[in-house]
C-alpha positions as CSV (number, residue, x, y, z in Angstrom):
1,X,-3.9,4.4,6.4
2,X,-3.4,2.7,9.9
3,X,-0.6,0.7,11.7
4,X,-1.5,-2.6,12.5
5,X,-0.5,-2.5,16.2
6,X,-0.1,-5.6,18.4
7,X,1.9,-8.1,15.9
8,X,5.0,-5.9,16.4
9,X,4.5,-3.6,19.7
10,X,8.2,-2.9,20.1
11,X,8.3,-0.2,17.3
12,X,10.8,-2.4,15.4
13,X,11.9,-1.3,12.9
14,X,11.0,2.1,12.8
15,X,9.3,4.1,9.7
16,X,7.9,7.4,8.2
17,X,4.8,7.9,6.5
18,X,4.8,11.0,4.2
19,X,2.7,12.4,1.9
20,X,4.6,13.2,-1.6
21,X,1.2,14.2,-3.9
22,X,-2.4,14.8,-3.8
23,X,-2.7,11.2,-4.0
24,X,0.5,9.3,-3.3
25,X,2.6,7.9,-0.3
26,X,5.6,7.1,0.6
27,X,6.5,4.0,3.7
28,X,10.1,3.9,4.6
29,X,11.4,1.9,7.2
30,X,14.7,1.5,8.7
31,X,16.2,-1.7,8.3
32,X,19.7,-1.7,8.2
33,X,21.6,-4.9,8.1
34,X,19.1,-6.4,5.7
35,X,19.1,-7.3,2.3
36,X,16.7,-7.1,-0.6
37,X,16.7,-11.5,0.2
38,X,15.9,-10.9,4.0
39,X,12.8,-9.0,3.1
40,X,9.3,-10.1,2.1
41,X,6.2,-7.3,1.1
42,X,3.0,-8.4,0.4
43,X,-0.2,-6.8,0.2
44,X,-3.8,-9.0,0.3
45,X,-7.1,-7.0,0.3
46,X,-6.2,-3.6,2.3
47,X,-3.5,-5.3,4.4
48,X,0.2,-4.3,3.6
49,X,2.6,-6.5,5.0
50,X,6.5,-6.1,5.4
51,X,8.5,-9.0,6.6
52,X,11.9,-9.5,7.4
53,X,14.1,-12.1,8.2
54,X,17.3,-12.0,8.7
55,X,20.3,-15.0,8.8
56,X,22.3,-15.3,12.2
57,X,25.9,-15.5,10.5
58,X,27.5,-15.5,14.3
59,X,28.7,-18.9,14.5
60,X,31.9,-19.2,14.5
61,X,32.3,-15.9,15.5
62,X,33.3,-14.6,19.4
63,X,31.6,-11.2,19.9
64,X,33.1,-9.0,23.0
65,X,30.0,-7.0,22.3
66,X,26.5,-7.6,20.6
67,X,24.4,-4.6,19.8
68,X,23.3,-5.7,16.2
69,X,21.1,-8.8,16.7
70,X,19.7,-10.6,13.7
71,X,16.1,-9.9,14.6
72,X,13.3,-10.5,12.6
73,X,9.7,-8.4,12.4
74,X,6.5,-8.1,11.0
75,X,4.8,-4.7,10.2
76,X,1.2,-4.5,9.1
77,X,-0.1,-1.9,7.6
78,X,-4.2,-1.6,6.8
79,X,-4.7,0.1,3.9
80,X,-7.5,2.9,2.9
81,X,-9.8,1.8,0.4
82,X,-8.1,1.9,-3.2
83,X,-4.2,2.5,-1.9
84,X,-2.3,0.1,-4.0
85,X,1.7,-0.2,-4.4
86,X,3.5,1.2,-6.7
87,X,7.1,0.2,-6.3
88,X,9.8,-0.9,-3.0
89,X,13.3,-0.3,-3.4
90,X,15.7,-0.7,-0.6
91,X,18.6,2.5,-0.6
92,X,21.4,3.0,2.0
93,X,19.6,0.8,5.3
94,X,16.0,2.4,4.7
95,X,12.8,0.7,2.2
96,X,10.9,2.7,0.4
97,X,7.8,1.7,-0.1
98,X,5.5,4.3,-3.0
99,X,1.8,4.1,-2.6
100,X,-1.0,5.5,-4.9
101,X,-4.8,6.3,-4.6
102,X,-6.1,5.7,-8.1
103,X,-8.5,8.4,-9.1
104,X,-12.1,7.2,-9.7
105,X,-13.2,6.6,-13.0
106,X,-15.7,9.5,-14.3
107,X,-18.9,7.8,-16.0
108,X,-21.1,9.4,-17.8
109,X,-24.7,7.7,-18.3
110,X,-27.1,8.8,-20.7
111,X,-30.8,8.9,-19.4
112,X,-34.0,8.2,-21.7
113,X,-36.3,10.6,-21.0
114,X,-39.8,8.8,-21.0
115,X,-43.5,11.0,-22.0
116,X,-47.1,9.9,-20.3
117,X,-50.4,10.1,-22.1
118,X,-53.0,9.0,-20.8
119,X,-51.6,7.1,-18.2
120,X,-49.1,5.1,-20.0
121,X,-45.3,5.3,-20.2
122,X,-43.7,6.0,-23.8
123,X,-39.9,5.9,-23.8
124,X,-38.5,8.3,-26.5
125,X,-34.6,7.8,-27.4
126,X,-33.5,11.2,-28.5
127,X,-31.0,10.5,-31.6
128,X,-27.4,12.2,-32.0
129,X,-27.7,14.7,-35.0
130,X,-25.4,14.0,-37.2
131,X,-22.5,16.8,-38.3
């Protein structure tokens, strides 16, 4: 899994990527001061995308000092071939975001076995026995 860089090359917000099984993931980003309605996730093809959003509630308000900005961001995420998302929940200032590789399907193909005589191709189909 890669980090889109370039839509968002101020590191904003900040996130981990850890590994929690053979074959899952887990995003979390910091983004504290947003709510579950300030953020967007979507994923299309192998492209993860986290947006968020959030409402400048200042007016009216006189600030001495502004540290906490409503800022907004966009973090992309390409995706490894088969990753798909499991669940999101947003605990405490950081989103969670689980991620699964679903194991590959085993299939099992049966081939006739064919017999040449003389040149030409007879296909036998071997029967199951019964019992």
């Amino acid at each position: 899994m890669l980090d889109r860089v370039g839509k968002n090359a101020d590191g904003y917000p900040p996130y981990n990527i850890e590994q929690i099984g053979p074959d899952r993931l887990r995003i979390t980003l910091a983004v504290a001061g947003f709510a579950m309605d300030d953020l967007q996730i979507t994923q299309e093809d192998n492209q993860l995308v986290i947006r968020g959003r959030q409402q400048d509630d200042s007016e009216g308000r006189i600030f001495l000092h502004r540290g906490i900005a409503a800022r907004q961001f966009q973090r992309a995420f390409v995706l490894a071939e088969g990753m798909d998302v499991e669940g999101a929940w947003l605990d405490n200032g950081l989103l969670h975001l689980e991620l699964k590789r679903p194991q590959p399907e085993t299939r099992v193909k049966t081939i006739r076995i064919g017999a040449r005589t003389n040149g030409a191709t007879t296909i036998t189909e071997r029967l199951p026995e019964p019992g």
